[in-house]
PAFI-794917 format. One record per residue: x, y, z of N, C-alpha, C in turn; residue in one letter. Coordinates in steps of 0.1 Angstrom, whole numbers, plus 2048, in hexadecimal, padded with zeros to 3 digits. Atoms other than C-alpha are relative to their C-alpha. Layout:
! PAFI-794917
XYZXYZXYZA;...
//
This chain:
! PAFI-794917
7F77F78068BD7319407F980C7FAX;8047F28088B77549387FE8027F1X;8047FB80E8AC76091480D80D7FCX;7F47F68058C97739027F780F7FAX;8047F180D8C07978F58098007F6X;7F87F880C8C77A28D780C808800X;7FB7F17FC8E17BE8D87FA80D7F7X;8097F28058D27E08D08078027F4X;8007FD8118E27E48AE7F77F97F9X;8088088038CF7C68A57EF8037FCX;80A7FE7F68AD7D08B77FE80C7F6X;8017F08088B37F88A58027FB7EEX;7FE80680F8BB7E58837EF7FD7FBX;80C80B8008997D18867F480B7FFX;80F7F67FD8837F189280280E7F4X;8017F280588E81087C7F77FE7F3X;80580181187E8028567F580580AX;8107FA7F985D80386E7FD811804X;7FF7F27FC86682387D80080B7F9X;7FC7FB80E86F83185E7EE8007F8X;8108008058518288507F2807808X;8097FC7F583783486D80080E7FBX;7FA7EE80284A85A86B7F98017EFX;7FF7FF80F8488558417EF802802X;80E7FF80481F85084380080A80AX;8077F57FC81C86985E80580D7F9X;7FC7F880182F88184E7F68057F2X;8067FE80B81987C82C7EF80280AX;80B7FE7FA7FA87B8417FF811807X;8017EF7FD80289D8547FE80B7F6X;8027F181080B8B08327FA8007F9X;80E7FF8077E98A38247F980B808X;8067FA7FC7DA8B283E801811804X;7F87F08027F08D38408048097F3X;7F97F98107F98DC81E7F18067FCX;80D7FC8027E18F88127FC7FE7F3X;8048078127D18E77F57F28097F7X;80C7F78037B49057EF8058057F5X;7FD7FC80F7CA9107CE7FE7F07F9X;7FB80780A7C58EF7BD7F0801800X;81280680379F8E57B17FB8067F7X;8067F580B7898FF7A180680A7FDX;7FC7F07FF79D9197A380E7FE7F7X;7F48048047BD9077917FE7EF7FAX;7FE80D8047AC8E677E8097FC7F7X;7F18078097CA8E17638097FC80AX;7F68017F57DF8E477F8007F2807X;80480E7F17CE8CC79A7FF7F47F6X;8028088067C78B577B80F7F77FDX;7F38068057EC8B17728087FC80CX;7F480A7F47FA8A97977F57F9800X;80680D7FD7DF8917998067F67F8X;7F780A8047EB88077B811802801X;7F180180480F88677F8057F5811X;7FA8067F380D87B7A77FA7F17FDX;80A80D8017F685979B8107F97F9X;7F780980681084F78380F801805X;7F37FF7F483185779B7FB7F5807X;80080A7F581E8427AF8027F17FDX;80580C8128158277958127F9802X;7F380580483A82578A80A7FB80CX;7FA8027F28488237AF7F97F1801X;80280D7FF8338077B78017F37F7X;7FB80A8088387F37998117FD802X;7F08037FE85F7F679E8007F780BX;8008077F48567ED7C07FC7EE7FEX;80380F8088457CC7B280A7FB7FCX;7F980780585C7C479A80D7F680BX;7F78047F48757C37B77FE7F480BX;80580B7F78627A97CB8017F47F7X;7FF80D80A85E7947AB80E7FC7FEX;7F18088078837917A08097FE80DX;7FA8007F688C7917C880B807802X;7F67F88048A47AF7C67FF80180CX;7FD8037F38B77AC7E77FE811809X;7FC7EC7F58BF7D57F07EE8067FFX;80B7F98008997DA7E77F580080FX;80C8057ED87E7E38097F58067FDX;81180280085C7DA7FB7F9805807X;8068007F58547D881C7FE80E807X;7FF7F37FB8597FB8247FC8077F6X;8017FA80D85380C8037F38007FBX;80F8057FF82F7FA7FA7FB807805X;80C7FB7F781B80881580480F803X;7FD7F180082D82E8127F88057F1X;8027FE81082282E7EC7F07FB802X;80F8017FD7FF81F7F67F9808808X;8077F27FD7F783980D80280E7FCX;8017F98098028517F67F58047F6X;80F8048067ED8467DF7EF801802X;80B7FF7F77D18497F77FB80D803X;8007F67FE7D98697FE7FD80B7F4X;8027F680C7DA8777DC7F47FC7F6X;8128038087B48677D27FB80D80EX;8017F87FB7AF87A7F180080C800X;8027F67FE7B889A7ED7F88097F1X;8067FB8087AD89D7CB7EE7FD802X;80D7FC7F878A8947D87F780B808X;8007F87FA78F8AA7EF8008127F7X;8047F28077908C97D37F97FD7F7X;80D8008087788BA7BB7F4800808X;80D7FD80075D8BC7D77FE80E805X;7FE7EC7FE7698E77D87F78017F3X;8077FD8097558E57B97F17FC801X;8118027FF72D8E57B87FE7F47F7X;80980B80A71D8C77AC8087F1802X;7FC80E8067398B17AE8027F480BX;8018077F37388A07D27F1802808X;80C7FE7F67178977E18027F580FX;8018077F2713891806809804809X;7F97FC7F272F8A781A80B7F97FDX;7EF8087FB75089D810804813803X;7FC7EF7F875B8C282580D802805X;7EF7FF7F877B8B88368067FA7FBX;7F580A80279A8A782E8007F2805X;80681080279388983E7F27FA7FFX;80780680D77388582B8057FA7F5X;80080681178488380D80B7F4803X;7F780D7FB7A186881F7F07F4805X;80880C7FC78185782B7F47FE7F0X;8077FE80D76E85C8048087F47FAX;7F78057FF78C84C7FF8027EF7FDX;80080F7F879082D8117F77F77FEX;80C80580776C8248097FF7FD7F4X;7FB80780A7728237E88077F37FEX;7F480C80279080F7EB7FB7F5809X;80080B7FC7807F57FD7F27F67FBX;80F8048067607F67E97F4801809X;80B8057FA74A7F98037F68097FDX;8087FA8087368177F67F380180AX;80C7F77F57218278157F78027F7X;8097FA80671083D7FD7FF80C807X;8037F47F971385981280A80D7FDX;7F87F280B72B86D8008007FA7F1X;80080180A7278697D98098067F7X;7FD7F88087398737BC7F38057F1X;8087FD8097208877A58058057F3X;7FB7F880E7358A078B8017F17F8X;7F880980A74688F76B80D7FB807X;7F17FF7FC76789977C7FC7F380CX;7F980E7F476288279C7FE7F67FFX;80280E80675486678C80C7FE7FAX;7F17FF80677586977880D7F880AX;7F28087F478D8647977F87F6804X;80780A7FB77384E7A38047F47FBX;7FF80B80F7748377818127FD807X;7F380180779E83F7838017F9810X;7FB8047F57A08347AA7FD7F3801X;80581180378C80F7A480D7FD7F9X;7F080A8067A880978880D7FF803X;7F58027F87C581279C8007F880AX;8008067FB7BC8037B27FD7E97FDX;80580F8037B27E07A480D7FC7FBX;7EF8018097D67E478D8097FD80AX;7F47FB7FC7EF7F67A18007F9816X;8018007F37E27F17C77FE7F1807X;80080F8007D87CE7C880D7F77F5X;7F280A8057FB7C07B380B80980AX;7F87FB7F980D7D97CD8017F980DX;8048097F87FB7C37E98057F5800X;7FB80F8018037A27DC80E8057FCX;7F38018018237AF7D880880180EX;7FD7FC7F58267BC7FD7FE7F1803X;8078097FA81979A80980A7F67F8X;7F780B80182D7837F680D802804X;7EE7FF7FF84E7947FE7FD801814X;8008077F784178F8247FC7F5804X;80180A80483977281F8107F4804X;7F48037FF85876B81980F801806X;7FA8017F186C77D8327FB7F480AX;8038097F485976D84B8097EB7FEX;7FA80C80186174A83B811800802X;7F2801800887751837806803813X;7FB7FF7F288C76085E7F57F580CX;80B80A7F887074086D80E7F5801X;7F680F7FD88A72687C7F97F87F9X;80980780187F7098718037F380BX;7FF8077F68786EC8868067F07F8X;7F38098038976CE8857F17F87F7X;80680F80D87A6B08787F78047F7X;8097FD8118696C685F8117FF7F5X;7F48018048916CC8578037F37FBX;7FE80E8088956A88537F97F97FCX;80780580987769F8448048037F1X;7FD7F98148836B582280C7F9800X;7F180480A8A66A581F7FB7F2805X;80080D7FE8986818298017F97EFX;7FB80A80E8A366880B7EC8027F8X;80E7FB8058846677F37FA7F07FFX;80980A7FC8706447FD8037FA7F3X;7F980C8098816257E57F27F87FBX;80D8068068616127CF8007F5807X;8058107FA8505F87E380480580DX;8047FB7F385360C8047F4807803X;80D7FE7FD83761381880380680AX;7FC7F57F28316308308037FA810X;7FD8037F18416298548077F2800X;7F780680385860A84680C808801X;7EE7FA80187A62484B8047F980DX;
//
């Protein structure tokens, strides 16, 4: 017997959050790389200082909402989609501020030059692995340096375990389950003075 398809509402239901999402990080990924960011750095530090903190804690507050929503299982919320747009955000905006603190002398050693140096300055950090081949030397980059370990340890790792338990738990709620695991859980609960394989 043939295999039923889905019908395409179904099928387009299933694929757009993804799709949606894909477009969402390339669209933040392109305008990292497009947006001319040569007014922010030395040339405008109050400036570049205050979207740093104003985009860190936008982001901050997003993801914790996002959290909360996983913990109290709020039905209309999409973790799953939401999480990983706010985490590459986040990514992007250690990044670009990297990217104009090493416009200043002193305070990047080793060639962070392009844009995706400072997405790959970045990344390295966030995973701890610590090449050594780009540094932060000023005050100032040690600063984001210091402030990107603690977002990250806080905000990025309880945004994680929040992504991960709420698939987790998709996955369990849409997994058939199989009939004699099914009637193992509602089997009567073994009467005193029974012994295993007596039913």
């Amino acid at each position: 017997m043939e295999g039923r398809r889905p019908p395409p509402s179904t099928v387009w239901s299933a694929l757009w959050p993804w799709l949606l999402e894909a477009a969402g990080m390339t669209a933040m990924v392109t305008a990292y790389f497009l947006l001319p960011l040569d007014r922010l750095g030395p040339r405008r530090p109050v400036l570049s200082w205050l979207l740093f903190g104003l985009a860190l804690a936008l982001v901050a507050a997003l993801l914790l909402r996002q959290i909360v929503h996983v913990l109290l299982h709020r039905p209309n919320a999409r973790p799953g989609l939401v999480i990983p747009l706010l985490m590459c955000l986040s990514v992007l905006t250690f990044a670009t501020t990297y990217q104009s603190l090493a416009e200043q002398p002193g305070e990047m050693a080793g060639g962070l030059a392009t844009r995706l140096d400072g997405i790959y300055f970045t990344l390295v950090t966030l995973a701890t692995i610590g090449y050594g081949d780009i540094t932060p030397r000023g005050q100032s980059a040690r600063l984001v340096a210091i402030l990107q370990i603690l977002y990250t340890f806080i905000f990025l790792t309880a945004a994680a375990t929040a992504l991960s338990r709420h698939l987790s738990e998709a996955v369990r709620r849409h997994t058939p389950r199989h009939p004699s695991e099914t009637a193992r859980r509602h089997a009567p609960p073994p009467r005193p003075g029974d012994t295993p394989g007596d039913t």
